[in-house]
GUDO-718560 format. One line per field, with one value per residue (C-alpha): residue number from 1; residue in one letter; y, x, z. Coordinates in Angstrom, 2 decimals. Example, Ala and Ser with C-alpha at 12.3 -4.5 7.8 and 13.67 -1.06 7.14 Angstrom:
seq = [1, 2];
type = [A, S];
y = [-4.50, -1.06];
x = [12.30, 13.67];
z = [7.80, 7.14];
This chain:
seq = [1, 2, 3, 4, 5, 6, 7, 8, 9, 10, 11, 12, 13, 14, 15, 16, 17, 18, 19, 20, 21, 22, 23, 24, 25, 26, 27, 28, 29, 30, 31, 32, 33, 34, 35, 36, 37, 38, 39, 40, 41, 42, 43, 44, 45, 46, 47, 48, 49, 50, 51, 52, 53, 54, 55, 56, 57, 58, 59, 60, 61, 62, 63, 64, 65, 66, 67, 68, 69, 70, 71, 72, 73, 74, 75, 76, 77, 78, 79, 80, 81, 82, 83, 84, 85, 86, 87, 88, 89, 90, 91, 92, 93, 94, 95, 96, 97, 98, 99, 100, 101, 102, 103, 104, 105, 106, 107, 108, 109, 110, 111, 112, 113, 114, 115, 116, 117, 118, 119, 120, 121, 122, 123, 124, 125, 126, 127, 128, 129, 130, 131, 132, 133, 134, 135, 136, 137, 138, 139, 140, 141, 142, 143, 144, 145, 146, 147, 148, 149, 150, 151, 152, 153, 154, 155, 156, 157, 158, 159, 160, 161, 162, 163, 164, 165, 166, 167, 168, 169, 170, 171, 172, 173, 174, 175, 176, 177, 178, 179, 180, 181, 182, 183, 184, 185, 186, 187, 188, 189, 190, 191, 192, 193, 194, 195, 196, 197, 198, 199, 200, 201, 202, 203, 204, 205, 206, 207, 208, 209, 210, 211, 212, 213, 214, 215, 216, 217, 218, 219, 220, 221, 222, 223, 224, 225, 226, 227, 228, 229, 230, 231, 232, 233, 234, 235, 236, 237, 238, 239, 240, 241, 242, 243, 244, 245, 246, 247, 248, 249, 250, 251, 252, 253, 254, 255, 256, 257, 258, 259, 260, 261, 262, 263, 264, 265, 266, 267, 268, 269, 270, 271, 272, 273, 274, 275, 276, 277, 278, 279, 280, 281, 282, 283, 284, 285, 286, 287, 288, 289, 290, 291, 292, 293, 294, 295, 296, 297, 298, 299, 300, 301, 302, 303, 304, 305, 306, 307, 308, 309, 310, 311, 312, 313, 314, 315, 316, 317, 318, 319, 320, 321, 322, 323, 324, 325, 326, 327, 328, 329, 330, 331, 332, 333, 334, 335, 336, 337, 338, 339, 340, 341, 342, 343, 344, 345, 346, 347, 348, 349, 350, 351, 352, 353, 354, 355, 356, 357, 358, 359, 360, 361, 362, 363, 364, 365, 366, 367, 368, 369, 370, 371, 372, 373, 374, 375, 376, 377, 378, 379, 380, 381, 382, 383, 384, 385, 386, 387, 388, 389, 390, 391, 392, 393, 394, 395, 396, 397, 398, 399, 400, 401, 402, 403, 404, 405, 406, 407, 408, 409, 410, 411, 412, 413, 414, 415, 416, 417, 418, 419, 420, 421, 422, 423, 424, 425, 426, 427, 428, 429, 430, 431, 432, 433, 434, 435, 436, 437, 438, 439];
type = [X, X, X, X, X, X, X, X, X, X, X, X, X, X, X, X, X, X, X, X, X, X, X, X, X, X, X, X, X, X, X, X, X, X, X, X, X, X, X, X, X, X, X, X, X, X, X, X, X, X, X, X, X, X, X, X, X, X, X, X, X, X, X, X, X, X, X, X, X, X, X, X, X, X, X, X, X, X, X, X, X, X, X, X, X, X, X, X, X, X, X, X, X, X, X, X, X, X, X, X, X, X, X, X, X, X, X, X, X, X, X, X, X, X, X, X, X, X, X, X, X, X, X, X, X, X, X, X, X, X, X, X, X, X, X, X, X, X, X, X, X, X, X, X, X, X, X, X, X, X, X, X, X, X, X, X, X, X, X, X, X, X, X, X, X, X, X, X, X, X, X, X, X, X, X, X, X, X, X, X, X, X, X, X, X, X, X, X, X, X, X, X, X, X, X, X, X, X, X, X, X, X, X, X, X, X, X, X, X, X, X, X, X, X, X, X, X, X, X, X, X, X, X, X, X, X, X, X, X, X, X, X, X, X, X, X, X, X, X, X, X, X, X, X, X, X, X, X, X, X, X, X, X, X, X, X, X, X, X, X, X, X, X, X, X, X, X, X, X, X, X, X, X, X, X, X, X, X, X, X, X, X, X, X, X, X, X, X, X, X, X, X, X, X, X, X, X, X, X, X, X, X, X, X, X, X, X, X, X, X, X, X, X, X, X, X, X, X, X, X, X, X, X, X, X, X, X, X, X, X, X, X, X, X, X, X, X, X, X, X, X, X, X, X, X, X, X, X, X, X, X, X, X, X, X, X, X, X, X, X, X, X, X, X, X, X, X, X, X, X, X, X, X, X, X, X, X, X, X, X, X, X, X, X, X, X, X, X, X, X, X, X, X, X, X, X, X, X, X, X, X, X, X, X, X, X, X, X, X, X, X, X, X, X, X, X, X, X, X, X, X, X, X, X, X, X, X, X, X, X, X, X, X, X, X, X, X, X, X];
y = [108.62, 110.06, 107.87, 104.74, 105.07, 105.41, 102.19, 102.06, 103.84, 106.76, 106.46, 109.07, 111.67, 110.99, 113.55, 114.75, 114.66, 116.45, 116.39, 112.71, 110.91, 109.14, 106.79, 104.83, 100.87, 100.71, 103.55, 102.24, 98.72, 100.13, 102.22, 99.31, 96.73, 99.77, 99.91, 96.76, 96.32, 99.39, 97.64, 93.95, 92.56, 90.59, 88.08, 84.57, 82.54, 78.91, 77.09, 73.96, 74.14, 73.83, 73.17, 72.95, 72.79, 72.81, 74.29, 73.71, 77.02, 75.67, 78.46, 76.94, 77.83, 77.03, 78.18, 78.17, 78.26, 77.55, 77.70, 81.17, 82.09, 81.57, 83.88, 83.13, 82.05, 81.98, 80.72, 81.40, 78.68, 80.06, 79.32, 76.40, 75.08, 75.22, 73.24, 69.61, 68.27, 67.78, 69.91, 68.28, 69.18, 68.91, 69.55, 72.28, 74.55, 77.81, 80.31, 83.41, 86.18, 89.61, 90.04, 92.15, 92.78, 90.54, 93.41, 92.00, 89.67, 92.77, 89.56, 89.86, 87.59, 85.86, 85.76, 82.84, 82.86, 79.93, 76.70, 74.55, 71.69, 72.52, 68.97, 67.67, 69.49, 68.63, 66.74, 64.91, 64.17, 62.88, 60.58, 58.90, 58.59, 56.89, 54.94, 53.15, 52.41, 50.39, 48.93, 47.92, 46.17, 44.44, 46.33, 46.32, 42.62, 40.78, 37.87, 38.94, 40.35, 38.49, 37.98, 39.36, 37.61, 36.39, 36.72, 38.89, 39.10, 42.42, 45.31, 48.41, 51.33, 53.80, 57.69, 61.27, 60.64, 63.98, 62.71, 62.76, 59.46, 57.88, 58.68, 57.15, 54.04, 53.71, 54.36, 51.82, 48.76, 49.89, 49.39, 46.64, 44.51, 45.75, 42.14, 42.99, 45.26, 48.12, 49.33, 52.40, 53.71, 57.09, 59.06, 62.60, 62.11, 65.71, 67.59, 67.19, 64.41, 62.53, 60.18, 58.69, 58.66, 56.32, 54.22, 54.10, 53.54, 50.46, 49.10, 49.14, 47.45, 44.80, 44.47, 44.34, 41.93, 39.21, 40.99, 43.51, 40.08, 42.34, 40.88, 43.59, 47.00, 50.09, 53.28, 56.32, 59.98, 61.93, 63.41, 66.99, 68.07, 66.46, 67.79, 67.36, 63.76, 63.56, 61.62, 58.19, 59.09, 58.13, 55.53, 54.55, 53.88, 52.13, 49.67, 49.86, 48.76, 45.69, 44.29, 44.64, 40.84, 40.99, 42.50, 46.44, 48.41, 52.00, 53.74, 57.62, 59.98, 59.66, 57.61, 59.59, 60.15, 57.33, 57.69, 54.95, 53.52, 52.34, 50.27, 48.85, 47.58, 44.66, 45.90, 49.64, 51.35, 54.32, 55.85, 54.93, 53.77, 51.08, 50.31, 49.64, 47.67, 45.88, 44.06, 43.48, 41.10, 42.45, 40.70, 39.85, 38.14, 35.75, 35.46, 34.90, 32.12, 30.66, 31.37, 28.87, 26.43, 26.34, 26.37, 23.38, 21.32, 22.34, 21.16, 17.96, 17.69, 18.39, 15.56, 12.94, 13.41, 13.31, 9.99, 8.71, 9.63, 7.80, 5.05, 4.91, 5.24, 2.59, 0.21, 1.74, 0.83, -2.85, -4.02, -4.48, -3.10, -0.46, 1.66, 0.15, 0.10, 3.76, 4.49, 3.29, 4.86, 8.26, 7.38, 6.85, 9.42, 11.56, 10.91, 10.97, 14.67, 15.26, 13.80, 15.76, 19.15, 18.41, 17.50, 20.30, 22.60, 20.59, 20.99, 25.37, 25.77, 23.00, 25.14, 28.63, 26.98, 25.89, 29.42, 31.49, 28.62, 29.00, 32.81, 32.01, 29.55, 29.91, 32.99, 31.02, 27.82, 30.06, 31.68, 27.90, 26.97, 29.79, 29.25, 25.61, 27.10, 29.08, 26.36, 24.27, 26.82, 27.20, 23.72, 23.39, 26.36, 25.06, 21.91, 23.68, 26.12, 22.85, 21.52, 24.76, 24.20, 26.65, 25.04, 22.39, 24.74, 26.90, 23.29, 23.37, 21.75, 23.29, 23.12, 22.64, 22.97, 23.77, 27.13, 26.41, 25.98, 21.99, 20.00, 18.38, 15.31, 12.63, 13.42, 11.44, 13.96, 16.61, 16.22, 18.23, 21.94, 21.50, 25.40, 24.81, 27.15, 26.25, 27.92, 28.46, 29.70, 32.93, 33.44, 31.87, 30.28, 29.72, 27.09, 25.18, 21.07, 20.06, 16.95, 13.93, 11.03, 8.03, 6.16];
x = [39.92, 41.38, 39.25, 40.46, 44.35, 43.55, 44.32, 47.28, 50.93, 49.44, 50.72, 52.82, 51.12, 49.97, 51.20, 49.12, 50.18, 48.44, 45.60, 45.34, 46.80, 49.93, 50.16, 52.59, 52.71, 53.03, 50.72, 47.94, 48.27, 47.60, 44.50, 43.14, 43.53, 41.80, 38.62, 38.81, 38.78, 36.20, 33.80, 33.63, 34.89, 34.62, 33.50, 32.00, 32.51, 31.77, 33.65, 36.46, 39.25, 42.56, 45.95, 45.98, 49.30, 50.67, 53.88, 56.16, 55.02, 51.81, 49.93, 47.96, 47.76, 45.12, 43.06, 39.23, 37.34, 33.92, 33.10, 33.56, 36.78, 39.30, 40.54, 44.34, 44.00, 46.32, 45.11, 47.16, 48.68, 46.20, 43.25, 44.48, 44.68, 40.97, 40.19, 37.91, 38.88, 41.34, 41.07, 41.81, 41.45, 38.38, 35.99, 32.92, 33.93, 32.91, 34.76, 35.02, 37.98, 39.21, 39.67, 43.17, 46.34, 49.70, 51.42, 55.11, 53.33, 49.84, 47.88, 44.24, 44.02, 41.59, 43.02, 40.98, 39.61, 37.66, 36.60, 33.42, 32.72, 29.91, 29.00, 31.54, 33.04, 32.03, 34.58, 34.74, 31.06, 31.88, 34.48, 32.16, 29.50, 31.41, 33.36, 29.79, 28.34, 32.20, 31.95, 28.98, 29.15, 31.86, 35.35, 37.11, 36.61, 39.44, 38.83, 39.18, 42.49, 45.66, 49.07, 52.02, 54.47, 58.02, 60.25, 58.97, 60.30, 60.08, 58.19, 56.13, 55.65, 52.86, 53.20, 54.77, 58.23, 58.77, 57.13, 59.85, 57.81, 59.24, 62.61, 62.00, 60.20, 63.63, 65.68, 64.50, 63.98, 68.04, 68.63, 66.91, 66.65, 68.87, 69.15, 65.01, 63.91, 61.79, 59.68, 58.15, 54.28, 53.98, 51.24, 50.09, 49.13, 47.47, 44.96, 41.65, 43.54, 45.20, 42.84, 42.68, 46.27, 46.37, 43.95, 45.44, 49.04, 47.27, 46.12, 49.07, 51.27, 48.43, 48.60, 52.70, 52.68, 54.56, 56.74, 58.18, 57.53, 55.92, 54.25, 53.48, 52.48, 52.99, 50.62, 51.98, 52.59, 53.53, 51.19, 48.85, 45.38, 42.12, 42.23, 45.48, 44.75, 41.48, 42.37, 43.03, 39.03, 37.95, 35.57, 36.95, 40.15, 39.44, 37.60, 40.62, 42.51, 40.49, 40.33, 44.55, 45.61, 48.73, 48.58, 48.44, 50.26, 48.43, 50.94, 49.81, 49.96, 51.48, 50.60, 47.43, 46.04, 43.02, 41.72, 39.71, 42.37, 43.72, 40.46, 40.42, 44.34, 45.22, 47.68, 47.70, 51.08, 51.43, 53.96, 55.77, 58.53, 56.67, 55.28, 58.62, 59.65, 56.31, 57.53, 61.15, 62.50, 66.24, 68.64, 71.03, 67.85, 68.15, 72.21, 71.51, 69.70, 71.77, 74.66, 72.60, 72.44, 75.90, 76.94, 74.77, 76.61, 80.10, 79.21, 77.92, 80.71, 83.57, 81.46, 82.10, 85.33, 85.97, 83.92, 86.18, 89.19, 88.30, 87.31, 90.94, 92.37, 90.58, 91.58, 95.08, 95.43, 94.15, 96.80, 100.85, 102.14, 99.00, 100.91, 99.10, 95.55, 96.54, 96.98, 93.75, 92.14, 93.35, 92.22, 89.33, 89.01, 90.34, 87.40, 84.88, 86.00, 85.59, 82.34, 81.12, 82.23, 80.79, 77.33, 77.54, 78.03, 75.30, 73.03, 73.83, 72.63, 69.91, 67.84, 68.49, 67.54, 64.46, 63.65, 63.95, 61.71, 59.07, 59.05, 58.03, 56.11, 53.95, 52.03, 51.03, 50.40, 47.47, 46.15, 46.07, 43.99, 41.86, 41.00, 39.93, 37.63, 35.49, 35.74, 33.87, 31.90, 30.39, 29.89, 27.83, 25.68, 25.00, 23.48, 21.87, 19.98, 19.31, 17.05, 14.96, 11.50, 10.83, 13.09, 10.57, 7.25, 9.04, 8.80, 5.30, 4.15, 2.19, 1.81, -1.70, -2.96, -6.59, -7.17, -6.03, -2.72, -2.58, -1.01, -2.22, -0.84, -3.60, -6.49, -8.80, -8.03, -10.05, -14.72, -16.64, -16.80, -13.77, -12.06, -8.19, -5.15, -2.31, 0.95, 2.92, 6.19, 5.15, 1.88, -0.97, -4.21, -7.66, -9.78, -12.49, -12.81, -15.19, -14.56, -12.20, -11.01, -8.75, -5.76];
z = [66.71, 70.40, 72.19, 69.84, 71.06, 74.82, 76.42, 74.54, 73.11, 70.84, 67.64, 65.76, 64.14, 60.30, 57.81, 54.97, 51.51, 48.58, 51.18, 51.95, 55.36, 55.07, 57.47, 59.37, 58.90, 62.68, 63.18, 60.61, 62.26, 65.47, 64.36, 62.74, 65.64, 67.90, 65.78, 65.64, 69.35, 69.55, 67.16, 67.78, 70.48, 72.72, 69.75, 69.24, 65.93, 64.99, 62.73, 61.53, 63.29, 60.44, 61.13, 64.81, 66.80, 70.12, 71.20, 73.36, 75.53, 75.99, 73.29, 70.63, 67.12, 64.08, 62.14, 62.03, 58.30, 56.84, 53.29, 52.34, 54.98, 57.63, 60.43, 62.16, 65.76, 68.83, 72.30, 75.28, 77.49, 79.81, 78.35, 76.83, 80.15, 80.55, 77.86, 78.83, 75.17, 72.58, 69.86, 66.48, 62.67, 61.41, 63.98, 64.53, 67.44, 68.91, 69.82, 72.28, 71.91, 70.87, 67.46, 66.58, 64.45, 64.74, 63.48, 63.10, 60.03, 59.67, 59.78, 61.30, 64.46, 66.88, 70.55, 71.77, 75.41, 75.41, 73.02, 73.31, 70.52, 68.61, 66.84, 64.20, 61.43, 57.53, 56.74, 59.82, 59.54, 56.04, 57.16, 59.95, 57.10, 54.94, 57.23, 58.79, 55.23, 54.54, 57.49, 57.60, 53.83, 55.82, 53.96, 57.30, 58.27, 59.67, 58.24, 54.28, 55.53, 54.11, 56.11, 54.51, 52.69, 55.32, 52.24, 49.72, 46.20, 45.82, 47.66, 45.98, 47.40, 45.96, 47.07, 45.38, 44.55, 45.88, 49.08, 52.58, 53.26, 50.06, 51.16, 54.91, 53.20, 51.21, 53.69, 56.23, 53.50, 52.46, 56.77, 56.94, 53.96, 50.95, 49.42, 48.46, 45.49, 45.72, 42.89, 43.33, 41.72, 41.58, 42.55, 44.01, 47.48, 47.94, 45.84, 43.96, 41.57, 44.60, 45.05, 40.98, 40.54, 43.77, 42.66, 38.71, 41.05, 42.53, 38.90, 37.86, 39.98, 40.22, 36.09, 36.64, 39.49, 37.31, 35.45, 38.91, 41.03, 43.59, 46.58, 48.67, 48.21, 51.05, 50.29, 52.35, 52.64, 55.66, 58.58, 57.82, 58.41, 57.53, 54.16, 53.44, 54.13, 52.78, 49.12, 51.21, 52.63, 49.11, 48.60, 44.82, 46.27, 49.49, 47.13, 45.11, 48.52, 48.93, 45.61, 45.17, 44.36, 46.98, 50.77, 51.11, 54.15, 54.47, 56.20, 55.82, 58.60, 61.99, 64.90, 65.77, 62.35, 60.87, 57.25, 55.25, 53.33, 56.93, 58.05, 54.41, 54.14, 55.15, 57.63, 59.13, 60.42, 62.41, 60.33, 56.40, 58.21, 60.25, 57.24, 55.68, 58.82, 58.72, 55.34, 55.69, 58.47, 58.87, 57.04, 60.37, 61.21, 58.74, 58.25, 62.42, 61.09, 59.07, 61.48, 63.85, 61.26, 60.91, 64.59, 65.13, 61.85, 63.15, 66.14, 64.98, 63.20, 65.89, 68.13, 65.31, 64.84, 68.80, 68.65, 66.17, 67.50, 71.21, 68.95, 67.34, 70.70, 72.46, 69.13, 69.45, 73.06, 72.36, 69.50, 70.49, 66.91, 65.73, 63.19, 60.21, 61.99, 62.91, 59.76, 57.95, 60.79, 60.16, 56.22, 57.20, 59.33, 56.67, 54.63, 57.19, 58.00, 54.15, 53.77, 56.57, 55.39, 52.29, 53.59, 55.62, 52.61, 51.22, 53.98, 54.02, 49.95, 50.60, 53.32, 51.96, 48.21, 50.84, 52.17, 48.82, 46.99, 50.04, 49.73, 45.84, 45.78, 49.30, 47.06, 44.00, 45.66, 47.75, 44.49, 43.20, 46.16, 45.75, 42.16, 42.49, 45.47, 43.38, 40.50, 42.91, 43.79, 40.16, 39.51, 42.62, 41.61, 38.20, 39.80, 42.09, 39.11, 37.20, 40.56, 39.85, 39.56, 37.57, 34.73, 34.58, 34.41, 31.49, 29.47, 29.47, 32.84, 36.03, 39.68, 40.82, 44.18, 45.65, 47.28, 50.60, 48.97, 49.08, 46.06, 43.65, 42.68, 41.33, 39.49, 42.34, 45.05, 42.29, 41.91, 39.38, 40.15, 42.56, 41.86, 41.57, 40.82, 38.05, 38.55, 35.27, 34.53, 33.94, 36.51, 37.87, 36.73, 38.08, 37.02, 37.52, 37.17, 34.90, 34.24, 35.43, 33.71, 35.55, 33.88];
């Protein structure tokens, strides 16, 4: 081992106890990261790169795993610098390095030197696979996409309830919209039972849409890896996505992060909390609205009552004694200034009555439309089925043409010996005319 420690501090000197070496942790870290240094490097290893991050300092860190391992990696800013991609989770790389000890932590490390791609990674592969066949039966069409709701009744949100994204999702619709409940659907959003609890989450607030008067639903969870993220990359739920009877937000992930679930819903956001905003216009926004609405009667108002008061001027100016016209003109103007107020309070509970019975009944009056739609739809079908031809073979009756495929429709286009073919419901005939007879 004297040639191992010669690049580098010697460590101390191991002691022997009942005749085997006890070592120190430094010392037997050291010896280690020497053979391994002696033994393998410089090395090359393929494999999916896990968990990768950038720091502030430039170095990278990640992982890189295959099916039956993974080895820690750190590449210098250095190197980093060299790289002609962006590495992300997921994908097939090779690597070149020096394999050694972090000894503060006596984890084995890779100290990476250089990165090429090498092809995708599994699970990236997957995703691409499965994100072509979707899109290709046409899942991710704009068209089948619905708007969401201006005023909804309520909003659902389906994610873990110990999920941080739950508590930004509540946190902005509290900001922005208190006056609107949330109901919440929980479901893991991790794990080998993620994805089925998502899609049972989605089942059920479809089956409880009435009673919870929900009329949108947010699916979310924070940012990770791939695999982390990999339940809303299953095909049973992004089906589960597109046949939801009210609009779904897919808000999983951050900015840079794309899973199936966000091609499928009808409206992707970058983060849970865009999601959130997505759904709720802020109140001010509406009680600015309203504020509007009442500037414009006051004002309305206020430019009556100035009318009427020139008016009663002018007719004051025109009479020698006007104390008794001044007087039923201040009456009257009296109850003009009444009237108005109260059609102005009228005219405030009229339009938001208006604006809460459009955010109820704009949903139902589309699911009405809808249903008549296919209604129509079957009836013409039927009719069309009953013009089948083949309806009217199956009662007994048969097409007849001659062999160059030309009907048959009076017995004097047939002679003797004339070979014809009969099409039944269930085949074809050949035969030969042996006799004809004329009605």
């Amino acid at each position: 081992m004297a040639d191992a420690f010669s690049s580098r501090e010697r460590p101390a000197a191991a002691s022997r106890e009942g005749g085997v070496r006890v070592w120190p942790v430094g010392s037997l870290l050291r010896a280690i990261a020497d053979s391994l240094e002696a033994g393998f490097n410089p090395v090359a290893v393929q494999g999916e790169l896990a968990g990768f991050s950038r720091a502030s300092s430039g170095h990278c860190y990640f992982s890189l795993k295959d099916g039956q391992g993974q080895v820690r990696c750190a590449m210098f800013r250095r190197a980093a610098g060299l790289l002609d991609f962006s590495p992300r989770d997921g994908q097939l790389v090779e690597l070149r390095g020096r394999l050694g000890v972090y000894e503060p932590r006596g984890e084995l490390q890779l100290v990476v030197e250089s990165m090429q791609q090498a092809g995708q990674g599994t699970l990236f592969e997957q995703f691409l696979q499965l994100k072509a066949r979707l899109e290709q039966e046409g899942l991710f069409e704009a068209s089948r996409k619905r708007p969401l709701p201006v005023m909804p009744r309520a909003i659902g949100v389906v994610t873990s309830l110990g999920a941080a994204a739950l508590h930004d999702v509540v946190t902005a619709l509290q900001r922005r919209a208190p006056h609107i409940p949330v109901v919440i659907y929980p479901a893991s959003v991790q794990g080998a039972q993620a994805a089925g609890e998502l899609r049972a989450a989605l089942l059920k607030a479809g089956e409880r849409r009435d009673a919870d008067q929900v009329d949108v639903l947010l699916l979310v969870r924070g940012g990770g890896a791939m695999e982390d993220l990999w339940a809303f990359n299953d095909e049973a739920l992004a089906r589960a996505i597109v046949a939801s009877s009210m609009p779904v937000v897919c808000g999983v992930g951050h900015e840079t992060d794309f899973t199936i679930a966000d091609f499928c819903a009808d409206v992707r956001a970058p983060t849970p909390t865009a999601a959130a905003e997505l759904c709720a216009q802020p109140q001010t926004t509406w009680l600015s609205a309203l504020a509007l609405v009442f500037s414009r009667l006051q004002n309305g108002v206020d430019r009556q009552v100035q009318s009427h008061n020139q008016r009663l001027d002018w007719a004051a100016s025109r009479v020698s004694q006007p104390s008794h016209l001044v007087t039923r003109q201040q009456a009257r103007l009296a109850g003009i200034a009444q009237s108005l107020n109260h059609a102005m309070r009228s005219t405030l509970q009229h339009e938001q009555l208006r604006l809460q019975t459009l955010g109820s009944d704009f949903p139902r009056e589309i699911a009405a439309t809808l249903q008549r739609s296919r209604h129509q739809l079957e009836r013409a079908k039927l009719r069309l089925e009953l013009l089948d031809p083949k309806l009217v073979l199956q009662r007994g009756y048969a097409w007849l043409e001659d062999l160059q495929g030309q009907p048959i429709t009076a017995a004097e286009m047939t002679h003797i010996g004339q070979p014809v073919r009969a099409t039944l419901a269930d085949g074809e005939v050949d035969l030969t005319v042996s006799a004809r007879r004329l009605i």
